[in-house]
C-alpha positions in Angstrom: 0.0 0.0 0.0 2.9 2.4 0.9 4.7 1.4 -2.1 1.4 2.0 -4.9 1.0 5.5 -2.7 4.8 6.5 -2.9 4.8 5.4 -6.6 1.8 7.3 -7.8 3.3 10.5 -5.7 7.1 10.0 -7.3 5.0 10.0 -11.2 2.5 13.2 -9.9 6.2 15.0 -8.7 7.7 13.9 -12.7 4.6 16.0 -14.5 4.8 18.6 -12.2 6.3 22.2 -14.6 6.3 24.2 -11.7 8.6 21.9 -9.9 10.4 21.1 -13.0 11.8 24.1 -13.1 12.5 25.0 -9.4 13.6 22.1 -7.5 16.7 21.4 -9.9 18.1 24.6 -8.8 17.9 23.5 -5.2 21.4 22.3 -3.9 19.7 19.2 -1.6 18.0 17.9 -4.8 21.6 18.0 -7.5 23.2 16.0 -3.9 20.6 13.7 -4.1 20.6 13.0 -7.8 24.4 12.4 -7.6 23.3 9.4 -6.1 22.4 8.0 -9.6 24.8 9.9 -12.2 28.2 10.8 -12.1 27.8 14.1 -13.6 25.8 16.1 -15.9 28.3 15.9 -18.8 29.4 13.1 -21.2 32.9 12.9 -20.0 32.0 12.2 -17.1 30.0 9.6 -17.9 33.0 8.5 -19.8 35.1 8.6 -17.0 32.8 6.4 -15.0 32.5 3.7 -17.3 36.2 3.4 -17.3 36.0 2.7 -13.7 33.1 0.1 -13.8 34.9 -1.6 -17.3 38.2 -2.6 -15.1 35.9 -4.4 -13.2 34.6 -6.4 -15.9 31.2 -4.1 -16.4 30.5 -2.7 -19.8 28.5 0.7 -20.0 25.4 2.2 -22.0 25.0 6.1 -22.3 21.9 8.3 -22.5 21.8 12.3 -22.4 18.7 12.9 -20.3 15.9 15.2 -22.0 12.8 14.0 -23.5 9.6 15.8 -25.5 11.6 18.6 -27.1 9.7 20.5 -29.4 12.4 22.3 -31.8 13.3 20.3 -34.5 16.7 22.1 -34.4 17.2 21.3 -30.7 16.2 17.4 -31.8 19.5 18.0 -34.6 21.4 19.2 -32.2 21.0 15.7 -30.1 21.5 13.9 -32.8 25.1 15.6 -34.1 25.5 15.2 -30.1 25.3 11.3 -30.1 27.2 11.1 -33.5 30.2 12.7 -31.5 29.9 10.6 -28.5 30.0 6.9 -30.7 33.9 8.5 -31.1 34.5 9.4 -27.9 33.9 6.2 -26.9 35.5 4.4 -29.5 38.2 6.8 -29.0 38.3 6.1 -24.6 38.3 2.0 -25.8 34.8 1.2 -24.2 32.5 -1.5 -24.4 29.8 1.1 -24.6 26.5 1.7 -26.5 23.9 4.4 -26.6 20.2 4.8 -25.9 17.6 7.2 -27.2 14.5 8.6 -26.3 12.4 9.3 -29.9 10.6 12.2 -28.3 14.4 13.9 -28.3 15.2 12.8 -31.9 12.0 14.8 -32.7 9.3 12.2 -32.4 6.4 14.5 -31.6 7.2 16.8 -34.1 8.2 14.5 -37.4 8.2 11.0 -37.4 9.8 10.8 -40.8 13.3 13.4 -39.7 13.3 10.9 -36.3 13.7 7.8 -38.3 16.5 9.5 -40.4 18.3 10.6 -37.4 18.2 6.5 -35.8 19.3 5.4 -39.3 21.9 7.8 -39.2 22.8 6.8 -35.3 22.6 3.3 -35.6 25.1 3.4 -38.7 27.3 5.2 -36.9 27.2 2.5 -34.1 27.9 -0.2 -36.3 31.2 1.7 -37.7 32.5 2.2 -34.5 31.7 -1.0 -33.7 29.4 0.5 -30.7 25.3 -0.5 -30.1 22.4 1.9 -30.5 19.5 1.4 -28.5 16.1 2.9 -28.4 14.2 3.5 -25.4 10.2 2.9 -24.4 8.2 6.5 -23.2 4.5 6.2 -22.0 2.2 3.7 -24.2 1.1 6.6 -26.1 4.2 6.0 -28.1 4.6 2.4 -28.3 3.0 2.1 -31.9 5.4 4.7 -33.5 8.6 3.7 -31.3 7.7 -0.3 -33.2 7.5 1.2 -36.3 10.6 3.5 -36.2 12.2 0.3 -34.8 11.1 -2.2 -37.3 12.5 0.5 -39.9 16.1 0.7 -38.6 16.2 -2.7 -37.8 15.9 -4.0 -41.3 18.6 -1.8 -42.3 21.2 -2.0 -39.2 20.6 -5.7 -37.2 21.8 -5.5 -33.6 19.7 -2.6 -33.3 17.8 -2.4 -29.9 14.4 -1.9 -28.4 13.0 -0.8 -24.8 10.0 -2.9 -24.0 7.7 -2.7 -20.7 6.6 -5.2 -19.2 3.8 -3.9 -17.5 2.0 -3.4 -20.3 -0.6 -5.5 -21.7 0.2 -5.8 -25.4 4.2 -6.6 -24.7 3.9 -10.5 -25.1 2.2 -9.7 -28.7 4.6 -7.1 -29.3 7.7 -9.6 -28.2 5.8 -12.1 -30.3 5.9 -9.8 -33.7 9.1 -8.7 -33.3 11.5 -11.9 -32.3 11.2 -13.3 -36.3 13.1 -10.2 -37.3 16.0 -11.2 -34.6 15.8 -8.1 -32.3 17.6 -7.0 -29.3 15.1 -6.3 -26.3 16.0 -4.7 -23.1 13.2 -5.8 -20.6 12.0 -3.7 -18.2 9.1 -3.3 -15.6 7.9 0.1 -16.6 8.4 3.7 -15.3 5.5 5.3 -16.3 1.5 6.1 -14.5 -0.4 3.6 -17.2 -4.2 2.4 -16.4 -5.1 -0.7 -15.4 -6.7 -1.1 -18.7 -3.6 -1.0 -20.8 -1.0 -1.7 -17.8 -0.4 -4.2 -14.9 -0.4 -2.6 -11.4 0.5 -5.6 -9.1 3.7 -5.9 -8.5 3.4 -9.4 -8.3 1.8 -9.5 -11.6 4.3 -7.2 -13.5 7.0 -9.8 -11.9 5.5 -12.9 -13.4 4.6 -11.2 -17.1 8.5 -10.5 -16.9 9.8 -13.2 -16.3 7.4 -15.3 -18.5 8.4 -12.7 -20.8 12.7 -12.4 -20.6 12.2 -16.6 -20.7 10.5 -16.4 -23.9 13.1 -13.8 -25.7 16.2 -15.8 -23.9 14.9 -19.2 -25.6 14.5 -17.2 -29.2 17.3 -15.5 -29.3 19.9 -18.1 -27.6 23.1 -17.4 -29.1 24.4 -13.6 -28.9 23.3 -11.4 -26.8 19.7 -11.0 -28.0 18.0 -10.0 -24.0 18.7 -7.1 -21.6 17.2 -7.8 -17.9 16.8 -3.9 -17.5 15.7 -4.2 -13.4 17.5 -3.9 -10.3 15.6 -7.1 -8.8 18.6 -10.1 -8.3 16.0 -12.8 -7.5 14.5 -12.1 -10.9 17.3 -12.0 -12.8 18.1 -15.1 -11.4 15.1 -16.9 -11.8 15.8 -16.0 -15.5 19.2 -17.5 -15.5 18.0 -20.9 -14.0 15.3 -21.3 -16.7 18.0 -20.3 -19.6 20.1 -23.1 -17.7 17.3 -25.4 -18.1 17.2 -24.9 -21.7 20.9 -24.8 -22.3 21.7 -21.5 -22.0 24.2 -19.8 -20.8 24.3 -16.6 -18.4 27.1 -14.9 -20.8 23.7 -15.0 -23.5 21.9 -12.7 -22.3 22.8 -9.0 -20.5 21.7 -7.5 -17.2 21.5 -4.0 -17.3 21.3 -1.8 -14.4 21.3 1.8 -13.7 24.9 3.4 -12.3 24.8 4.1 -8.9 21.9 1.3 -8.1 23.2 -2.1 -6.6 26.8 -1.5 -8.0 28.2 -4.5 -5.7 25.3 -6.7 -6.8 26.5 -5.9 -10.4 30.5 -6.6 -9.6 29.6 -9.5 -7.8 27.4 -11.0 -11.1 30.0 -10.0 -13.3 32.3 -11.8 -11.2 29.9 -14.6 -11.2 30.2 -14.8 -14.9 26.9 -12.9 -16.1 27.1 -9.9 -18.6 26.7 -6.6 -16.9 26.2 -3.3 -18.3 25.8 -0.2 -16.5 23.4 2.9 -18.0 25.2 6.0 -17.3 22.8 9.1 -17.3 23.9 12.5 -17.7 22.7 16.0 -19.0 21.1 18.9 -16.7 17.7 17.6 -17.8 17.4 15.5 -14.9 14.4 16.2 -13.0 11.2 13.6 -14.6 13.7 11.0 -14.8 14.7 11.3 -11.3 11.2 11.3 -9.9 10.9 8.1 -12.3 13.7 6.2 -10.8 12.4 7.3 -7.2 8.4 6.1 -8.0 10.5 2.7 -9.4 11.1 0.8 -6.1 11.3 2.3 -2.4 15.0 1.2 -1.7 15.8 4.3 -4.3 14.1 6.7 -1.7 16.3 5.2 1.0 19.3 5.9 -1.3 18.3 9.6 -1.8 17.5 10.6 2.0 20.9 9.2 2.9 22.4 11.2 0.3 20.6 14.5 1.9 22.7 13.7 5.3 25.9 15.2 6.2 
């Protein structure tokens, strides 16, 4: 019950403008954020992931901001992401990047967003990098598949964000796993109705597990699965059904968030599992915070104890 009410407050505190603008500025709130990014720009991201690589942890990248609504600001991103596939080609990292759509341009033209993934995903496969986009709210799931579909045809290896939570996932895992995907499974971050989503956490726990077993047994050699959650017994109830079917824990990835569980994630890549860490940075912090907060209360724990002396 405290969990659904703290949840539900976290996503109000995400929409909020007023607060959007205001609490950033606040010195308690960039402490508390620090908890869960190394910095605001991409080198220090960079210089993060050249700590957690040395212990065997490979690193993802995105530049936080979401729903722009210049189409020159949405070029700007993208010339911004073409940079970074060379700086970390140039730092020698296992990295990769992820996108939002809505910051490539989504809400204003479809058609100049799928251009700029096609150009981003080409220039992840010359530096011999990964390009990854990420899931918004189910208002965009429809156009996220299509732009997907799209850039996947043309560069394979490309990868998707999909929810859990939501209802339609097992159809959409279903339609996309013939074209040979890469899916990075999560719970979902977002306020969804109980018409389109789950809301039991119970529920959204067994519809991703059901769900990471399915892509793990289609996709069984390379690294077709991303276990995008924070939750160790899950991610190990998903290696001991791979086992089962004769796969092994190097074929699929867990992906976690810098800053969350990082001795969970050196002690399963010690253990033998693919880790990669997704390294946030950009001043455009704020909703995603309040996302990661409304995710699971342990994260609240971690930002009060930042907020100490």
């Amino acid at each position: 019950m405290l969990n659904a009410a703290l949840r539900k407050l976290f996503l109000a505190l995400s929409r909020n403008g007023f607060l959007r603008r205001r609490l950033p500025q606040l010195p308690f709130m960039r402490r508390a954020v620090g908890r869960f990014m190394p910095g605001e720009t991409a080198e220090d991201a960079l210089a993060a992931a050249l700590v957690l690589q040395r212990d065997g942890i490979a690193s993802e990248y995105t530049r936080l901001g979401e729903n722009i609504s210049d189409m020159a600001e949405a070029d700007a991103v993208a010339e911004h992401y073409v940079a970074l596939y060379g700086q970390i080609r140039e730092a020698g990292l296992d990295g990769e990047i992820s996108v939002k759509l809505t910051q490539l341009g989504l809400d204003i033209d479809e058609a100049a967003t799928l251009d700029h993934c096609l150009r981003l995903a080409a220039r992840a496969r010359e530096t011999g990098s990964g390009f990854w986009i990420d899931m918004e709210d189910s208002s965009y799931v429809d156009r996220t598949l299509r732009i997907y579909e799209r850039v996947l045809a043309e560069h394979p290896g490309t990868g998707l964000c999909l929810q859990a939570y939501l209802h339609r996932t097992a159809a959409d895992v279903e339609r996309l796993l013939p074209q040979r995907p890469r899916i990075r499974l999560v719970k979902g971050a977002y306020d969804e109705p109980a018409s389109i989503a789950l809301r039991a956490k119970r529920d959204v726990d067994a519809n991703f597990l059901a769900l990471a077993v399915t892509i793990a047994r289609a996709t069984p050699t390379g690294v077709g699965l991303g276990l995008g959650t924070h939750d160790i017994r899950l991610v190990e109830q998903v290696a001991r059904h791979a086992a089962a079917a004769g796969i092994a824990r190097d074929a699929f990835e867990v992906q976690m968030l810098f800053g969350i569980r990082a001795g969970e994630q050196r002690r399963l890549a010690t253990e033998g599992y693919r880790v990669r860490t997704l390294i946030a940075y950009g001043d455009a912090w704020y909703p995603w915070y309040m996302r990661r907060l409304a995710e699971r209360p342990a994260n609240v724990l971690f930002a009060l104890r930042a907020l100490l002396p």
